[in-house]
N, C-alpha and C positions, 0 to 999 in steps of 0.2 A: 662928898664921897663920889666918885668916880668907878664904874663900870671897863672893868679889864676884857678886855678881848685877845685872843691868835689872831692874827693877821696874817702870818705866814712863815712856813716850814720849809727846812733846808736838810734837803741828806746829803753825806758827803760818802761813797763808796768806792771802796781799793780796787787797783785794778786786777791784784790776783786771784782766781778762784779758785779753793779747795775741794775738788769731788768728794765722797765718800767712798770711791774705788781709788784713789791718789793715795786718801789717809790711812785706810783699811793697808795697801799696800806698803805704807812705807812703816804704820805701826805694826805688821806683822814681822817684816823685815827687822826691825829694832827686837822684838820678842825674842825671833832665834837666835840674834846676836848673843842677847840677855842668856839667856837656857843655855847655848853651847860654854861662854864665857864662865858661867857658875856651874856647871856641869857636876861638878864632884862635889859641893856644897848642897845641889838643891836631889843628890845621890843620897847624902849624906842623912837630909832631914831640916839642915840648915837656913836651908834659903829656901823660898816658894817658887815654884817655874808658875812664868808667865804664860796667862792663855793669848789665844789669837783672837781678835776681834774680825765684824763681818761688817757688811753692809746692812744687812736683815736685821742684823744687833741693834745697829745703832738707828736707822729707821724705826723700828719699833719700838726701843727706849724711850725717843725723843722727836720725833716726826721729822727731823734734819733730813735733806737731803744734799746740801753743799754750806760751804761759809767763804764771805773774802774776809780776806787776811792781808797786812803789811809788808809780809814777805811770808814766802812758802818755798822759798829753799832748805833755810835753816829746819821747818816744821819737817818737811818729808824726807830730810839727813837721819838715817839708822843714827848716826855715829852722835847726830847734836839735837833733833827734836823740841828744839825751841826757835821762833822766829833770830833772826841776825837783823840786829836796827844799832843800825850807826850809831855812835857818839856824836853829836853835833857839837860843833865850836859855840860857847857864850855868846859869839855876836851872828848866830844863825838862829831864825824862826824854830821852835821846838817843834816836836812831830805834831802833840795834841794841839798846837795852837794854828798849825797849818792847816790839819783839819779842820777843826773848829770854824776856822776863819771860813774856809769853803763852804760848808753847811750855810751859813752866818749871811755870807754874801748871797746864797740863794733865797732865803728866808726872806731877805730883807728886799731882793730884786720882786720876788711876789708883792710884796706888800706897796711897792712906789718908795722906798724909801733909802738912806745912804747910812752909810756908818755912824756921821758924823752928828746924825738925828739919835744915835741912841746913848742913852743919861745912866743906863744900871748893865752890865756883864755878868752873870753867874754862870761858871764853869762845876758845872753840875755833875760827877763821872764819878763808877768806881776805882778808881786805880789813878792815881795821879802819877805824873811823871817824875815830876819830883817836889818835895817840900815845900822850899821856895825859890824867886817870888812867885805869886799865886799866876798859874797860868789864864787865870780869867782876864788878870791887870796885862797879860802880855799882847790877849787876843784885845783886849780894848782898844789897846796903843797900834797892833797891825790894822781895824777897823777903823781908827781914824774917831773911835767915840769919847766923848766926855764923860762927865759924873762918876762913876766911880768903878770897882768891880770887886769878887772873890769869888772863890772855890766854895765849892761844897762837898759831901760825901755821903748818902747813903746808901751807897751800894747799888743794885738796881733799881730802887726806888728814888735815887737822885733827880730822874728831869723832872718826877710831879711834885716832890718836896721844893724842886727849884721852882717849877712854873706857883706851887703856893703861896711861895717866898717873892717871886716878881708880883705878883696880882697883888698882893695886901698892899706892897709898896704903890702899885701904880692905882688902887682902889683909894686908899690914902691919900694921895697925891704927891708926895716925896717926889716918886719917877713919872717922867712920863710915856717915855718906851724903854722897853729895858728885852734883852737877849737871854735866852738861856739854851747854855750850849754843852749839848755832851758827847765830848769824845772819851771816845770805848774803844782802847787797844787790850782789848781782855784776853790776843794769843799770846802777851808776854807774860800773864799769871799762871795763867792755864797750866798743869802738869799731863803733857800729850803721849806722857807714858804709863799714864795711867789707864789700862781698859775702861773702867768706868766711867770716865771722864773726860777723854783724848779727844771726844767729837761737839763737845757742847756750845763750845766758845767761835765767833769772827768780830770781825774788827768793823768799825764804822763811826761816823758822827754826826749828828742832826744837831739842831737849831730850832730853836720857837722865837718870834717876836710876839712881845704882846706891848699892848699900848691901850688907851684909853679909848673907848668903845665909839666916842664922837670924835675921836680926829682920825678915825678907819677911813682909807681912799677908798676899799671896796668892802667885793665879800670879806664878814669874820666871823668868829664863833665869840659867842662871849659867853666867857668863862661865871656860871652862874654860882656855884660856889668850889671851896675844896675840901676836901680831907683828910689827916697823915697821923698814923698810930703806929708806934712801936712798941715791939719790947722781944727782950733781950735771948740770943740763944747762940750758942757756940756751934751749928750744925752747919751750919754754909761760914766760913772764913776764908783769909788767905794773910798770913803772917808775913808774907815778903814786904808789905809797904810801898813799894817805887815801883816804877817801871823798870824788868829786868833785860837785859842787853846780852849779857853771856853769863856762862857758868865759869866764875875764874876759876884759876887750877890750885889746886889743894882745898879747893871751898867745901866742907861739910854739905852731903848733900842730901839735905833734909826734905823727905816728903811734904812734910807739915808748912810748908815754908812758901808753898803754892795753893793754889783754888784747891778745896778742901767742900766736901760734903757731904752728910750725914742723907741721902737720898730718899731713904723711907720714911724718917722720922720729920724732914721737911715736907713731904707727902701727907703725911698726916698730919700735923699742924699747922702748915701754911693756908692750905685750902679752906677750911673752912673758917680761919681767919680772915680771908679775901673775901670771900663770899659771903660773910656777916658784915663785912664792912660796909661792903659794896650798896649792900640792899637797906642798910642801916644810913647810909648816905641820901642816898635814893628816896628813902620814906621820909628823912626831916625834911626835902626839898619837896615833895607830894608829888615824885615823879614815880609812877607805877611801872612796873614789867612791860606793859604794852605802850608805853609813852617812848619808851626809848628804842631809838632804832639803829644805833649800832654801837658796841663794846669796842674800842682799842685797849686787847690788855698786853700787859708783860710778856714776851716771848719768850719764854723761857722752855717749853714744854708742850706739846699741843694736848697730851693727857690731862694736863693740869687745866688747862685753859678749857677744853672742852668741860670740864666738871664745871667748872667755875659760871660759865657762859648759862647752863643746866640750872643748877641752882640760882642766878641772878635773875634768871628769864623766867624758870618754873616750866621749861619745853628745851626740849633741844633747837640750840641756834638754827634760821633758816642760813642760808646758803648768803655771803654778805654782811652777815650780821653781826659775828665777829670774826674778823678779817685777819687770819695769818701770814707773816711772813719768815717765818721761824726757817720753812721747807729754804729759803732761798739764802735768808742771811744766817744761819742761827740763831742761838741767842745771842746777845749784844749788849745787856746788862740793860741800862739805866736809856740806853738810846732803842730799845725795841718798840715799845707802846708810839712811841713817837715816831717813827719809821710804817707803822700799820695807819698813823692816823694821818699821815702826809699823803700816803699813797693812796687810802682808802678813805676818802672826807670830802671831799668836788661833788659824788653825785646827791649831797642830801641837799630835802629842800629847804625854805625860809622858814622858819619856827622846830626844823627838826632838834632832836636833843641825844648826845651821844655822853658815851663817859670816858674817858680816860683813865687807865688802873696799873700803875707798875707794883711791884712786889719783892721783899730777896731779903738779906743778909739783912739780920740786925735784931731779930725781924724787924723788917718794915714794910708798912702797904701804903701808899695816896693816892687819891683819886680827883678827878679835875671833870666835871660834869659842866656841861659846854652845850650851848644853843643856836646852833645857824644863825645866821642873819643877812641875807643879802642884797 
């Protein structure tokens, strides 16, 4: 048996950025369209008039304060309020696999190491671009790696189910470095005419390498164990399936059909689902409250995350200790946890212990409890 370790993380970030005075704007703008266009309908009793959103709103719903995106023309269109992403031709690089790739290559430039070193690909992501072939086999073949790859899916909980799924392998010995990569194009689910919903989502994708704890060229964390529970609730969905590109003309144009959530009721049962798990992890490994010194969780929410951090700690987090990056990227699905612990994981020392925690749809939570070693 062999000892898994991270060796090295890769983000890969768009170059356009969404303010929340941009969104606010151009989702107010779509409102009056909506309310003048249904006028006599929503006169009538028919139709509901749409409210306007703020900045204040959605700061304080969600701690966001911008998101990159793929494209932000299409988003901030009154008239089309969903990203515009090309069609690409069969024999062109897909979007997620370009991404992918970039993350992938930074990951791996950290660690000393090439494509052609890694033996397992797992494309780890909510939202796949399309059915088949698996976008993992496509980033394999642009990396130049062997052995083998596939997709996975569970929703924002994807990169720790995946990093579980590489660690058994390379703990096993089957693999001996393997990638796990997730790209998050969550503005093409996203329904951005929705108030409640319009500001949650940006786009992004990160990379973990993990490999075998004695062929590390440097610093790594090794991943000391993991853990992944689900079960089952219809309150966060998105029935669309693919990545969507446009709204064809005469398409039934169903709510239900995009990112969908039940907000209070995930509120109330996701939390302290996390936070049972978390400390329930924590205790079979005899790692205590004050052992560990820093949280990478799920970015989904800073409310949530702050309770979470409360309860795991048993004190309110100090200042570092669970490190947000929500205010910058939003949420990012299955790539946030991993995006906080890229950016926020260099200053700890040799023997420190941190955890890794996504969370979302399905329900699903796992977590990846991880030990310095430099």
């Amino acid at each position: 048996m062999h000892t898994p370790a991270i060796t090295g993380t890769g983000v890969f970030t768009p170059e356009n950025i969404i303010t929340n005075a941009e969104l606010v704007t151009a989702f107010n703008a779509y409102v009056d369209l909506f309310n003048a266009r249904n006028a006599d309908a929503i006169a009538a009793g028919d139709v509901e008039a749409k409210e306007h959103s703020s900045e204040d709103f959605i700061l304080k719903a969600s701690g966001i304060e911008q998101r990159f995106v793929i494209d932000k023309t299409g988003v901030l269109d009154p008239e089309v309020m969903h990203p515009l992403l090309r069609q690409r031709a069969d024999d062109e690089p897909s979007l997620m696999a370009e991404m992918g790739v970039d993350a992938a290559q930074k990951a791996l430039a950290q660690a000393g190491r090439d494509g052609s070193d890694i033996d397992l690909v797992i494309c780890a992501a909510s939202n796949m671009e399309r059915a088949y072939p698996a976008i993992a086999v496509e980033i394999q073949k642009l990396l130049g790696a062997g052995g083998f790859a596939f997709d996975m899916n569970v929703a924002c909980s994807s990169a720790t189910f995946g990093i579980q799924a590489a660690a058994d392998m390379v703990r096993s010995g089957s693999v001996r470095k393997a990638l796990v990569i997730n790209p998050e194009i969550c503005s093409a689910h996203l329904e951005w005419r929705d108030r409640d919903c319009h500001f949650i989502f940006g786009d992004v994708a990160t990379a973990t390498l993990i490999e075998r704890a004695e062929d590390a060229a440097g610093t790594r964390f090794d991943i000391v164990s993991t853990r992944c529970a689900t079960e089952f609730s219809n309150n966060i969905r998105n029935n669309n399936g693919y990545l969507r590109r446009s709204r064809p003309a005469g398409m039934v144009d169903r709510r239900d059909m995009q990112f969908m959530q039940n907000g209070r009721k995930v509120f109330k049962e996701v939390l302290p689902m996390v936070s049972e798990h978390i400390s329930a992890h924590m205790a079979d490994e005899g790692v205590s409250a004050g052992d560990l010194k820093r949280l990478w969780l799920h970015q989904a929410n800073k409310t949530m995350n702050d309770f979470i951090g409360r309860k795991v700690l048993g004190r309110t987090p100090e200042p570092g200790e669970q490190p947000n990056i929500l205010q910058d990227y939003a949420n990012t699905s299955s790539a946030g946890s991993i995006i906080a612990f890229s950016k926020y994981s260099d200053d700890l020392a040799n023997g420190d212990t941190g955890l890794i925690c996504s969370f979302g749809a399905g329900y699903s939570v796992g977590s990846v409890l991880l030990r310095k070693t430099a």
